[in-house]
Phi, psi and omega in degrees: 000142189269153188299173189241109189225123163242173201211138169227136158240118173235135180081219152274018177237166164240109174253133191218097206247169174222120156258205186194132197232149191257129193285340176273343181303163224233009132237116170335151181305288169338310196275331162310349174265311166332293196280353169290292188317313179272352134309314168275356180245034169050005164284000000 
């Protein structure tokens, strides 16, 4: 899968970000941003 690449500009900057999704992983993003948050507020 080819990366996913988006560009926003605020302000005066431009951020131009890209991802790359591994097709073998072994959770969707969603449930990988959940358990990152709720890792991080200690639960």
């Amino acid at each position: 899968m080819p990366p996913v690449t988006l560009q926003r500009r605020i302000g005066g900057t431009t951020y131009i970000v890209s991802s790359r999704f591994n097709e073998r992983a072994k959770e969707d993003m969603v449930a990988k941003v959940k358990r990152l948050i709720l890792s991080d507020s200690g639960q």
